[in-house]
C-alpha positions in Angstrom: -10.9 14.0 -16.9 -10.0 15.5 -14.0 -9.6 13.7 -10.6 -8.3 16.0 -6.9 -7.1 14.1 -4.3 -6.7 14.9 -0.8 -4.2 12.5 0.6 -1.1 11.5 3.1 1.4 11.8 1.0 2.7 10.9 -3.0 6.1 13.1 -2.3 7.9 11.0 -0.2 7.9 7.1 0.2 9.5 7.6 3.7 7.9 5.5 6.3 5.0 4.7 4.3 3.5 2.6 1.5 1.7 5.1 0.2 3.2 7.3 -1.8 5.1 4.7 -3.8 1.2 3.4 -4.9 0.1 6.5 -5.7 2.9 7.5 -8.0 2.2 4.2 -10.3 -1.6 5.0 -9.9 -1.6 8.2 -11.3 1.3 7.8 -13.9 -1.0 5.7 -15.3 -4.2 7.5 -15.0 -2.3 10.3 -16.6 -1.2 8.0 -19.5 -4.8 7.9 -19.8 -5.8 11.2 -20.2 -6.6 11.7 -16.6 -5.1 14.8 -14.9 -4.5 14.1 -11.0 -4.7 17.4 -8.3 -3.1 15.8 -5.4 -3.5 17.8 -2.4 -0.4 16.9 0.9 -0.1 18.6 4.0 3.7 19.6 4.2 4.4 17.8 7.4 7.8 18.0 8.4 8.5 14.4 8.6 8.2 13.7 4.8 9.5 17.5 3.6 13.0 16.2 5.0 12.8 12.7 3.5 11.2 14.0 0.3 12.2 12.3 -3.0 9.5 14.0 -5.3 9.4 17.3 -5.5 7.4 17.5 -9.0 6.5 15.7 -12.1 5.2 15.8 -15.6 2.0 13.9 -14.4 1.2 15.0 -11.6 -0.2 18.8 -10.1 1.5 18.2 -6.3 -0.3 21.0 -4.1 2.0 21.2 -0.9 0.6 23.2 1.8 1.2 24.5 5.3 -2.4 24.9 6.8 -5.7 23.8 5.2 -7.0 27.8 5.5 -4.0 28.3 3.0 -5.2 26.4 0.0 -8.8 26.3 1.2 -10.3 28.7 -1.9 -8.4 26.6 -4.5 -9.4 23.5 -2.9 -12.9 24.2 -3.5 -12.1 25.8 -7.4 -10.5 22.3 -8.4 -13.1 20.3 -6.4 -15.8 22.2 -8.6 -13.9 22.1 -11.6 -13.0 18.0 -11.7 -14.5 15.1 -12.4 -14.4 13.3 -9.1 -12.7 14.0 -6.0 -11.4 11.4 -3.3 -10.7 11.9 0.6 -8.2 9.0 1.7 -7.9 7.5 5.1 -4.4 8.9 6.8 -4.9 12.5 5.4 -3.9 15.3 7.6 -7.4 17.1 7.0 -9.5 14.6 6.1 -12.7 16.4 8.1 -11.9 19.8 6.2 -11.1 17.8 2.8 -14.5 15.6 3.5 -16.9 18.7 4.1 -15.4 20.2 0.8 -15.6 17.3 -0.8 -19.2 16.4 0.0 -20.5 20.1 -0.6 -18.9 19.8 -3.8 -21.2 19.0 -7.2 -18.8 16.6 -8.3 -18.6 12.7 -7.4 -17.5 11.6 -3.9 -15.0 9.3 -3.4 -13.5 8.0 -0.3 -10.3 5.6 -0.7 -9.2 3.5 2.2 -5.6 2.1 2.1 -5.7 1.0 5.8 -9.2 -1.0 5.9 -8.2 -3.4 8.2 -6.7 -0.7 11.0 -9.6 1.8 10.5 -12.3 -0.8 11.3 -10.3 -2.1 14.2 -10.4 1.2 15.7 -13.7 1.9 14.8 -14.8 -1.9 16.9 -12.5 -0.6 19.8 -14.8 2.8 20.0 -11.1 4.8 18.9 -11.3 7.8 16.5 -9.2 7.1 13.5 -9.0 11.1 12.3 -10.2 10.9 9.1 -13.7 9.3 9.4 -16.1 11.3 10.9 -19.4 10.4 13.2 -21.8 10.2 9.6 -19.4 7.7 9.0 -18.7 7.2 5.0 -22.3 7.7 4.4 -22.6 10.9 2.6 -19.4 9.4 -0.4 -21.1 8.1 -3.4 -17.9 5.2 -3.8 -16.0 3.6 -1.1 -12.9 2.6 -2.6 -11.2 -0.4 -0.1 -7.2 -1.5 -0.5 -9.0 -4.8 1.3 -11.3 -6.8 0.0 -13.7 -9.4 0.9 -15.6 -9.6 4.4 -13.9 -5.7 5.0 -16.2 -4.5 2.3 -19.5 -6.1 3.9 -17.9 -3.8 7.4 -17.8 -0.4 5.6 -21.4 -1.0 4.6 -22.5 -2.0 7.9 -20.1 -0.6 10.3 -19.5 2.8 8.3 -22.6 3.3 6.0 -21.1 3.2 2.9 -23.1 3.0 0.0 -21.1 1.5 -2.4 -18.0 -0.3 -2.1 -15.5 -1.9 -4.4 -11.9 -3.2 -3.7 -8.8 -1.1 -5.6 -6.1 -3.3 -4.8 -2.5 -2.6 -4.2 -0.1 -2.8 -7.3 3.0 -2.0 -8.6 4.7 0.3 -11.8 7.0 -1.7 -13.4 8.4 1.3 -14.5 10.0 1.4 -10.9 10.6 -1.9 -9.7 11.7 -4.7 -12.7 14.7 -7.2 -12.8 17.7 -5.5 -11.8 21.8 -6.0 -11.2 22.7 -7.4 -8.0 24.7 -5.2 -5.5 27.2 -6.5 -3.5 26.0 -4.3 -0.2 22.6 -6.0 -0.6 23.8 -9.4 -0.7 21.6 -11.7 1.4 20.1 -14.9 2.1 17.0 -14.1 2.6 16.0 -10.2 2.7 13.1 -8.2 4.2 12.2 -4.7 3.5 9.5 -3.1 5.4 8.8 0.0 7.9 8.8 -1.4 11.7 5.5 -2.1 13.0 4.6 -3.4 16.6 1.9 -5.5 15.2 4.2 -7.1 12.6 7.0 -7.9 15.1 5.4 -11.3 15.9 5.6 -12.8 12.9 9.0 -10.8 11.9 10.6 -12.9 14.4 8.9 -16.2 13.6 9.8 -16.1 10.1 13.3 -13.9 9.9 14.7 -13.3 13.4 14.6 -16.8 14.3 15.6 -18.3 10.7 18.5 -16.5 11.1 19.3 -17.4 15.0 19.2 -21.1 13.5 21.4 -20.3 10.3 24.2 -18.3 11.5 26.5 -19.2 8.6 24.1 -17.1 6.3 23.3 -13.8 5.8 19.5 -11.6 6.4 19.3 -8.2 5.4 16.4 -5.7 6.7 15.5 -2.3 4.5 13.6 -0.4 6.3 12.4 2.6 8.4 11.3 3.6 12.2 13.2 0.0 13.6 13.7 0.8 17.5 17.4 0.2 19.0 15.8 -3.0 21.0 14.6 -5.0 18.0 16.7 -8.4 18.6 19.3 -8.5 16.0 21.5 -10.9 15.7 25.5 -10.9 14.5 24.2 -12.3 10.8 21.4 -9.5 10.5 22.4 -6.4 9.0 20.6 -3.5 8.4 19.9 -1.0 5.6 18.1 2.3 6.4 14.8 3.2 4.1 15.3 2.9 0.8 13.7 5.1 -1.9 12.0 3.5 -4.6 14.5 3.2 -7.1 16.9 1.2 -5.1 14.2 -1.4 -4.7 14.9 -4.0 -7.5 18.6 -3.7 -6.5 18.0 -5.2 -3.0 15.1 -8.1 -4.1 17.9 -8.9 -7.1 20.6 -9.0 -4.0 19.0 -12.1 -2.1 18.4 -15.7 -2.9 15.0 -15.5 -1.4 12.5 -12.5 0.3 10.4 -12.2 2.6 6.6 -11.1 2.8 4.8 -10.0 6.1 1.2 -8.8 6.3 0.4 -6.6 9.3 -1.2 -8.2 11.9 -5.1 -6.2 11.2 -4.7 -7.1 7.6 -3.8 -10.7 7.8 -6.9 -10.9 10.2 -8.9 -9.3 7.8 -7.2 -11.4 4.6 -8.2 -10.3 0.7 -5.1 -7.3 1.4 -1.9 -7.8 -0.5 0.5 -5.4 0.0 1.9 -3.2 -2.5 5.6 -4.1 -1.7 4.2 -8.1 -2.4 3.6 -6.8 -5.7 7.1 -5.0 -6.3 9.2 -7.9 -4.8 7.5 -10.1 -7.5 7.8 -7.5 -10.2 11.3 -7.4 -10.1 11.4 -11.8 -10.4 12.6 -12.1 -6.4 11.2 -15.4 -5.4 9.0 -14.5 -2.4 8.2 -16.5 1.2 5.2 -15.5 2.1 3.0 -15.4 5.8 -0.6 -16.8 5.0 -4.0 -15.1 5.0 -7.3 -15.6 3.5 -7.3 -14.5 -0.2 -3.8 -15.0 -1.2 -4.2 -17.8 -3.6 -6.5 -15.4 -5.7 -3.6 -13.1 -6.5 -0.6 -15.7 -6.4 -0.5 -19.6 -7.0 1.0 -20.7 -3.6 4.0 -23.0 -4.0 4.5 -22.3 -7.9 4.1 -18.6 -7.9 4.7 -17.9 -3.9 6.0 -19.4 -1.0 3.7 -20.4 1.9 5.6 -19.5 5.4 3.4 -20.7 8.5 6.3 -20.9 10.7 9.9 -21.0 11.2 10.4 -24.1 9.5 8.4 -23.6 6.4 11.4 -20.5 6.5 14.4 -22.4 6.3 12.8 -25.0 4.0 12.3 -22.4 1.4 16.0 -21.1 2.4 17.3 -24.7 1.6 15.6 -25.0 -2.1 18.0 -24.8 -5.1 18.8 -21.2 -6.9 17.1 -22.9 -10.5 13.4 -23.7 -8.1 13.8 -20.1 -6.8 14.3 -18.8 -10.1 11.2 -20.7 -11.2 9.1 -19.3 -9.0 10.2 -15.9 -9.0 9.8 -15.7 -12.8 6.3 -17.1 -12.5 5.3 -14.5 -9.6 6.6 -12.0 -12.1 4.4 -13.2 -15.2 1.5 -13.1 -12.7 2.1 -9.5 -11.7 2.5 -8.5 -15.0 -0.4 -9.9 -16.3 -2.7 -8.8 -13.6 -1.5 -6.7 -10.8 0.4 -3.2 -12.5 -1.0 0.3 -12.1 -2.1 0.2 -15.1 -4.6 -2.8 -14.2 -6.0 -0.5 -11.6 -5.8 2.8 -13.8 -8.2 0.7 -15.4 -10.1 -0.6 -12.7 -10.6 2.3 -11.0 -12.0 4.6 -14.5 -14.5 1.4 -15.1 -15.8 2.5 -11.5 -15.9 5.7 -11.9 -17.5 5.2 -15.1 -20.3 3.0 -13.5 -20.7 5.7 -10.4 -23.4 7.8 -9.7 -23.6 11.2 -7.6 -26.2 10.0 -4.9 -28.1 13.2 -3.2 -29.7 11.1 -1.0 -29.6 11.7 3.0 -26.3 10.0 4.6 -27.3 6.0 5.5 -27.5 5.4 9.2 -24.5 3.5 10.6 -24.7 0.5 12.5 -24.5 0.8 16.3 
């Protein structure tokens, strides 16, 4: 089977979550049998952070302009199985005409449901959805579930929709050694984003203005000189995938936080949820709707509503931490790996059909 993919990015993780996802995804299609054409716009921000250049499973097409690779676009796109348009991609309008003139199924795969129908409500183009909407793709492919998938049916015209949750390889991120440079309390790694400040603040900034005896830690990317640190936060810049399990093993305790579109929107765990668990880190969670179907809160997860849910968590013993952390890492295993959505994603396929029918009319 062949699958092409026209996408953000799968070569580097910098400043993004979703390169790490599709690395896991398509290590485990190709255990499967399934051979993945991914298709990235060489954008300069991500050529000089890049930390895949190639691989064994994977046919990386880097490319300058879309008139460059145009031709072959439409040879693999003829030649594959299915090919998928994702939401952030560079040329999404050039990859979606290709895609749809193609005689192969059309697949559209949103990782950002929550922020592209937020735009979409506020009348804002989100450059990789065009005015027909999702109408003319045969599968919808959502990183949200729940209401979000009624919206892209009404709201976008998609015919038909299914969720492909976020995941995690545990190939990359398992148990690991602590390191010393690491070391924290209570750890959070995450690129900055304005809508996530509010609750960043609530349930790390201010934990740590109370507890100035112990030590947070932030890995990240993109965080602006003003973010309010305090003497006891310290600060690692991005950190590639490998050197995940390394900081979650560092901490007695991590934290989760959900943009602000996706908590609204709920059913949208984040992939870095998943790898935090993966690697047994016992995890302190903001809330949203949904969240008890992919974790058992208070045995598997934390529940953080506020500060002081924080620095409860913060004052449990290392044995309850360890409890839960192991639990959240049995649950992950047993449910939420690439491999789980490899196979997800193949049953969909599998129950797909190329619809020629004319586009469906989106809602007003």
């Amino acid at each position: 089977m062949k699958l092409v993919v026209f996408g953000l990015t799968v070569s580097s993780s910098w400043g993004n979550g979703h390169a790490t996802l599709w690395r896991g995804l398509i290590r485990a299609l190709a255990r499967r049998g399934v051979r993945v054409v991914f298709y990235e716009r060489d954008a300069p921000f991500y050529a000089a952070h890049r930390d895949l250049a190639e691989a064994d499973w994977l046919d990386l097409v880097l490319y300058e302009s879309w008139s460059d690779i145009r031709d072959r676009a439409r040879r693999d796109i003829a030649e594959s199985d299915a090919a998928m348009v994702t939401s952030y991609c560079p040329d999404a309008p050039a990859a979606t005409a290709e895609v749809l003139a193609g005689p192969t199924l059309r697949l559209f795969y949103d990782l950002d449901t929550p922020v592209t129908l937020s735009r979409i409500a506020r009348g804002e183009p989100t450059g990789y959805v065009g005015p027909e909407g999702l109408s003319g793709f045969d599968l919808v492919l959502s990183y949200t579930g729940g209401p979000a998938l009624d919206a892209l049916r009404l709201r976008l015209g998609a015919r038909a929709v299914a969720p492909l949750y976020g995941h995690v390889d545990p190939e990359t991120h398992a148990p690991a050694a602590a390191r010393e440079v690491f070391a924290a309390d209570l750890s959070y790694l995450g690129t900055y984003a304005p809508d996530r400040q509010a609750a960043l603040e609530a349930l790390f900034v201010e934990p740590a203005r109370r507890r100035p005896a112990q030590r947070f830690l932030i890995g990240g990317a993109q965080y602006p000189q003003d973010f309010p640190w305090t003497d006891n936060i310290f600060f690692v810049r991005h950190l590639p995938p490998p050197d995940h399990p390394a900081f979650f093993a560092s901490s007695r305790l991590t934290l989760n936080v959900t943009r602000a579109a996706m908590a609204r929107a709920g059913w949208c765990p984040s992939g870095r949820l998943f790898e935090a668990a993966a690697c047994g880190a016992a995890v302190v969670s903001d809330l949203w709707d949904g969240l008890d179907a992919f974790f058992d809160i208070g045995r598997e997860i934390l529940p953080a509503r506020d500060t002081e849910d924080v620095l409860a968590a913060l004052d449990l013993p290392d044995a309850a931490l360890r409890r839960i952390g192991e639990a959240a890492r049995a649950r992950v295993l047993s449910e939420h790996t690439a491999d789980h959505r490899a196979a997800t994603l193949l049953d969909l396929l599998a129950g797909a059909s190329r619809s020629d029918a004319p586009p469906a009319r989106m809602e007003a």
